[in-house]
N, C-alpha and C positions, 0 to 999 in steps of 0.2 A: 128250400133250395130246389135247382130243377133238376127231378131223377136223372137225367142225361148229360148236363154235367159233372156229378156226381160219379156217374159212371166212368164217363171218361179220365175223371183223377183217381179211379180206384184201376183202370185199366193201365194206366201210364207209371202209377205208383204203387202197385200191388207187390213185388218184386223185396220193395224195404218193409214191408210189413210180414210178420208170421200167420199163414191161412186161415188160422181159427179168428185173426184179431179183425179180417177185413168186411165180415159180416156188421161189427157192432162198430166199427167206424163209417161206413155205408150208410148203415141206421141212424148217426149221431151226425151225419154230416147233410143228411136229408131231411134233421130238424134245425137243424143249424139258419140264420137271416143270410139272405143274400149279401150283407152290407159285410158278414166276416171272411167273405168267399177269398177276397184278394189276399188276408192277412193268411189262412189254410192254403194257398196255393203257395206263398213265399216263405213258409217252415222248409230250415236249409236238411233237410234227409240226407245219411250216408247211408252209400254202397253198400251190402254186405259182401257181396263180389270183391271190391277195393281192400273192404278191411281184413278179408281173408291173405288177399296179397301181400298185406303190408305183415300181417303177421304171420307170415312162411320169412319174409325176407328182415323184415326188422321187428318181431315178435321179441326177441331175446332185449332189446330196448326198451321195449315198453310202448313202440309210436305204433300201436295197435291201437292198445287203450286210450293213449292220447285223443287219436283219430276219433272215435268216437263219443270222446268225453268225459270218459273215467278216468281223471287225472288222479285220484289218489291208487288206483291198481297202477297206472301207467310210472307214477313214480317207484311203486311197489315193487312192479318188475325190471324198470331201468336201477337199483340200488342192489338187486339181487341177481342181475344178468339173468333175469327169465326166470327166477329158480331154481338158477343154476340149470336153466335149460328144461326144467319138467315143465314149469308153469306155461313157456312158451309152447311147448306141444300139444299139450293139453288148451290151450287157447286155437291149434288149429284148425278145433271140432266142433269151440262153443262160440267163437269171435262172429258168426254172422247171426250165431239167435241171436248172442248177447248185444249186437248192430240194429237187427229188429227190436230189438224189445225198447232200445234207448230211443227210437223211431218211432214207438206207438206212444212211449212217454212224453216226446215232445208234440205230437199231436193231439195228444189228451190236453193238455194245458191249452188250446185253441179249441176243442169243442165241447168244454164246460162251459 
């Protein structure tokens, strides 16, 4: 693929990713066929900015987790109201790694 597009999806989309991860997705998307470019460009990414949001304001429901895709935490903490409020606090610290990391996992399954 062409270093300089590459670059520009790592510069647009570097944000949802954690720093250490955008080295070896860089690498893997620069052997990557030009024919998978459009299916890696249209992987749906969430915010981790948004999902912070959501989980200040509807953390204690669970629509953190949902957001991102953890539907069995999401129901975990909408059955327990947050953990009884610890869980959702404690999600206000880890909820954007844990955003990036769901992030790197769905672009791993398009550059194998």
């Amino acid at each position: 693929m062409d270093a300089q597009k590459v670059d520009m999806f790592i510069m647009s989309n570097g944000k949802f990713f954690e720093s250490y991860q955008i080295p070896q997705i860089r690498e893997r998307l620069l052997n990557q066929d030009d024919n998978k470019w459009v299916m890696i460009q249209s992987v749906p990414l969430k915010d981790p900015q948004t999902a912070l949001i959501i989980s200040i304001f509807l953390g204690a429901y669970g629509i953190d987790r949902f957001y991102i895709g953890d539907t069995g935490l999401g129901v975990g903490k909408l059955l327990t109201c947050g953990g009884i409020g610890i869980w959702a606090i404690v999600d206000w610290f880890g909820i954007q790694k844990a955003t990036r990391q769901k992030n790197f996992e769905k672009i791993q399954q398009f550059l194998f």
